[in-house]
C-alpha positions as CSV (number, residue, x, y, z in Angstrom):
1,X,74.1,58.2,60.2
2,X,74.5,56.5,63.6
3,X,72.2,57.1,66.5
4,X,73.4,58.1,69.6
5,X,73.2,54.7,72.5
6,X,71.2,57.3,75.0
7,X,68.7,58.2,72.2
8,X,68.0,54.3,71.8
9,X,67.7,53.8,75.8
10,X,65.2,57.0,75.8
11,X,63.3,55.9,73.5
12,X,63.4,52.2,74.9
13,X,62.1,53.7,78.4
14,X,59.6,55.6,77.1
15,X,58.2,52.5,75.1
16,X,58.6,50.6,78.4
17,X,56.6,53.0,80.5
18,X,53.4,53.5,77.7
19,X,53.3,49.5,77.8
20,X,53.0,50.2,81.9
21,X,50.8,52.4,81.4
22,X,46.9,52.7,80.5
23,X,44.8,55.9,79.5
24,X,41.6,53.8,79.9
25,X,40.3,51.3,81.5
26,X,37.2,49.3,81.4
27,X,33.9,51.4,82.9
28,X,31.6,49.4,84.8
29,X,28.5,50.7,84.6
30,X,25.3,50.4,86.6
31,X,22.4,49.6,84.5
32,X,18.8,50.9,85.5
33,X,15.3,48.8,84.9
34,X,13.7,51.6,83.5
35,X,15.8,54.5,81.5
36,X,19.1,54.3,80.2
37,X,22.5,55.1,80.9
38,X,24.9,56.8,78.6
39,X,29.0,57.6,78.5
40,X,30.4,59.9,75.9
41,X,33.7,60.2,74.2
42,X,34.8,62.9,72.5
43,X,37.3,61.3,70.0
44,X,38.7,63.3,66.7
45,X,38.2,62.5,63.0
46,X,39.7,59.2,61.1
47,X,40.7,57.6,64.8
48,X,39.6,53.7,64.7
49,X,37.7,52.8,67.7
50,X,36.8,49.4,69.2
51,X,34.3,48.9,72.2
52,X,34.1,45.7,74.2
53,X,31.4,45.5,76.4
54,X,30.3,42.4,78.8
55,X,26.8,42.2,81.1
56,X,27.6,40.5,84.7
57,X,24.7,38.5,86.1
58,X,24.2,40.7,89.6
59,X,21.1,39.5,91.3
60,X,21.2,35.8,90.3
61,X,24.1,33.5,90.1
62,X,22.3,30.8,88.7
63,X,21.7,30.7,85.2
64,X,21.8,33.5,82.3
65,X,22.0,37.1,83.7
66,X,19.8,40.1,82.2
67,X,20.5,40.9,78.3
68,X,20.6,44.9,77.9
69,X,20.4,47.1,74.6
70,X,23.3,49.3,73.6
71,X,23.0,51.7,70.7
72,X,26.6,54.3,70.0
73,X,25.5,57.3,68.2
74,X,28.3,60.1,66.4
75,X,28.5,63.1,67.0
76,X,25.9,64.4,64.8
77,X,23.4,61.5,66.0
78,X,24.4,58.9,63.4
79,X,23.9,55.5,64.4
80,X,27.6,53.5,64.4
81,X,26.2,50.4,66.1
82,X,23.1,48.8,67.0
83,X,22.8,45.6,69.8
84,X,19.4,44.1,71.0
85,X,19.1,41.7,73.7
86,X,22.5,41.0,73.9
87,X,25.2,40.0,77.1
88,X,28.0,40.7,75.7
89,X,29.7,41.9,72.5
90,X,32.3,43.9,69.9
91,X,31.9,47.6,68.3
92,X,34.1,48.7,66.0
93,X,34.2,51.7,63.7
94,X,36.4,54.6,61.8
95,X,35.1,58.3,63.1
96,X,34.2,59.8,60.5
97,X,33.6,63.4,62.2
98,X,35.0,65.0,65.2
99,X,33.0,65.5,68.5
100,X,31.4,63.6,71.2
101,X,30.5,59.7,70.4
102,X,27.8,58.6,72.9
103,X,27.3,54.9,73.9
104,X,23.7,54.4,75.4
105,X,22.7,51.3,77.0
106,X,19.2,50.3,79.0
107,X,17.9,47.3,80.1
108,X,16.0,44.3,77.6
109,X,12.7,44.4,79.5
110,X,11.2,41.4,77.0
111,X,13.3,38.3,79.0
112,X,11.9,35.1,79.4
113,X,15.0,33.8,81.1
114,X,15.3,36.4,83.2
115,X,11.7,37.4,84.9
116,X,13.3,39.4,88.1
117,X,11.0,43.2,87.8
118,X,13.0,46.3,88.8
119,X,16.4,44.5,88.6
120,X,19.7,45.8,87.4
121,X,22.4,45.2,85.0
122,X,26.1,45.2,85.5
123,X,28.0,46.5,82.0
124,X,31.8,46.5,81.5
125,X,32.5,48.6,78.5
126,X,36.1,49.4,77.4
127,X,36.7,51.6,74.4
128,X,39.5,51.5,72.7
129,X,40.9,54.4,70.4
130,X,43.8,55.1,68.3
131,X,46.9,53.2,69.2
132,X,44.9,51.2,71.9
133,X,42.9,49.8,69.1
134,X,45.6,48.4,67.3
135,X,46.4,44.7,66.9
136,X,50.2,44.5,67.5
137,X,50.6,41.2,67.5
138,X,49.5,40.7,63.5
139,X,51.4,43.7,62.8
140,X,54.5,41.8,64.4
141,X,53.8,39.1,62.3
142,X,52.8,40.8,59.6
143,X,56.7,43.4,59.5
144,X,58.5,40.9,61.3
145,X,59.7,42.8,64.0
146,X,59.9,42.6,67.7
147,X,62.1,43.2,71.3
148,X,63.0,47.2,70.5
149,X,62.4,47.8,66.8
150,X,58.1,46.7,68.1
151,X,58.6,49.0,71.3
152,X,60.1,52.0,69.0
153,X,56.9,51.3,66.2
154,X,54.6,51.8,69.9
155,X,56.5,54.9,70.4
156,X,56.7,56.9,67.3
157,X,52.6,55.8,67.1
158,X,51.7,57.3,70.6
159,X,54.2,60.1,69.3
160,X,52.2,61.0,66.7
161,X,48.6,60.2,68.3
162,X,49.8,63.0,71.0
163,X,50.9,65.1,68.2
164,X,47.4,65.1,66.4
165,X,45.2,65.2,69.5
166,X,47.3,68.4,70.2
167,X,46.3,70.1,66.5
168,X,43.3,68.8,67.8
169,X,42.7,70.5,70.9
170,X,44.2,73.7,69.1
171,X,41.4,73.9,66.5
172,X,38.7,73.3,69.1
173,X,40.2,75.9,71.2
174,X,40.0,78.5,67.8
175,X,36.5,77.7,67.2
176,X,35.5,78.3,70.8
177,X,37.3,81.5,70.6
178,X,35.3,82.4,67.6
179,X,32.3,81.5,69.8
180,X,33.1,83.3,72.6
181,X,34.1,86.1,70.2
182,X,30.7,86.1,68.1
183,X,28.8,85.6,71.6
184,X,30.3,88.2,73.4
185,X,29.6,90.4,69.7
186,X,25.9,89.6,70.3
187,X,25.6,90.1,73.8
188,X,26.8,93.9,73.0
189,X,24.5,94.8,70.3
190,X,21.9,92.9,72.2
191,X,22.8,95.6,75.7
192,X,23.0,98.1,73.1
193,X,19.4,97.5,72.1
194,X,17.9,97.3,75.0
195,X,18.9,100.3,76.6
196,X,17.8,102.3,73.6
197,X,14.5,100.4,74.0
198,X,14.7,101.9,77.1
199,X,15.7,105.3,76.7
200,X,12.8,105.7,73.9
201,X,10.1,104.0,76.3
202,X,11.1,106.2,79.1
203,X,11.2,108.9,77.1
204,X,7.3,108.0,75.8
205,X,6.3,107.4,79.1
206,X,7.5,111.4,80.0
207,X,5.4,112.5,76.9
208,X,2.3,110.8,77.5
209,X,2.3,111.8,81.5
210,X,3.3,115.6,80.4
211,X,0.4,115.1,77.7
212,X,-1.9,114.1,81.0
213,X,-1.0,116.9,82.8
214,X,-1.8,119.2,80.7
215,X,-5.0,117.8,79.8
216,X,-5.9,118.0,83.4
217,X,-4.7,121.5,83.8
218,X,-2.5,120.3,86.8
219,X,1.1,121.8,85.2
């Protein structure tokens, strides 16, 4: 079976341009004295996902900066990672459920390096999912391949990362059809309901006032 040269330069271009490219960069984040401040990601089941995250010394250049707290919670509040009084550090984890991951961080108020009240923190935090996440220089090594062959193992990856995040999207767009379907089901008995509730207290009010009426001799 030979493979046509303009398949191999396709493929080659579209390896060049996802190296070019970058679905996320690092957030810089703006961290409060008081409170917290959260990001979410909602990332599918079985996806490997690595967080770097770094705190940047803003109001004094001398010296250690603010330490912060950062606590990344799954999507059905399960704690995945747990830092205290930390500047800087690694996350890593395999999802083990689909839906939103949330990565909360607030401010180490207990600092005896760092005494400034009502300060803020500066947080760089880059997640990485899926293909991102991968070390490709040990898995170089590791098949003993590089130049094209590496580019084309990039490529059929992102390939089939693409491929799953669309079954994906498909199944959460079926269950919020179903939603929307039992919703809008509900709503119409509910309408249903209440103009019967309605009809029957409109219908008590006519008896009781006729009842009146004629108790009063006015009809």
């Amino acid at each position: 079976m030979t493979i046509s040269p303009l398949l191999v330069i396709a493929l080659v271009c579209l390896a060049g341009c996802g190296s070019l490219l970058r679905v996320v960069e690092a957030i810089w984040l703006t961290i409060p004295w008081a409170g917290e401040k959260c990001i979410y990601e909602d990332i599918q089941a079985n996806v490997v996902v690595i967080g770097d995250f770094l705190c940047i010394d803003r109001d004094n250049e001398v010296g250690l900066g603010p330490t912060v707290n950062i606590r990344v919670t799954s999507a059905y509040g399960k704690e995945v990672y747990k830092g205290t009084n930390v500047t800087q550090g690694r996350f890593a984890f395999t999802t083990s459920e689909s839906g939103t991951y949330l990565a909360c961080l607030s401010m180490y108020h207990d600092q005896t390096h760092y005494a400034v009240d009502n300060s803020t923190a500066v947080v760089s935090l880059d997640w990485k999912m899926g293909i991102r996440a991968k070390d490709w220089d040990a898995v170089a090594k590791k098949e003993k391949i590089e130049g094209v062959e590496l580019e084309l193992r990039k490529s059929a990856e992102r390939i089939g990362e693409i491929k799953a995040n669309i079954f994906y999207l498909r199944f959460r767009e079926a269950s919020m059809r179903e939603i929307n379907e039992k919703t809008n089901k509900r709503v119409a008995q509910l309408s249903f309901m209440s103009l019967g509730i309605s009809v029957i207290v409109s219908l008590l009010q006519v008896w009781h006032l006729k009842r009146f009426f004629l108790k009063k001799k006015l009809i």
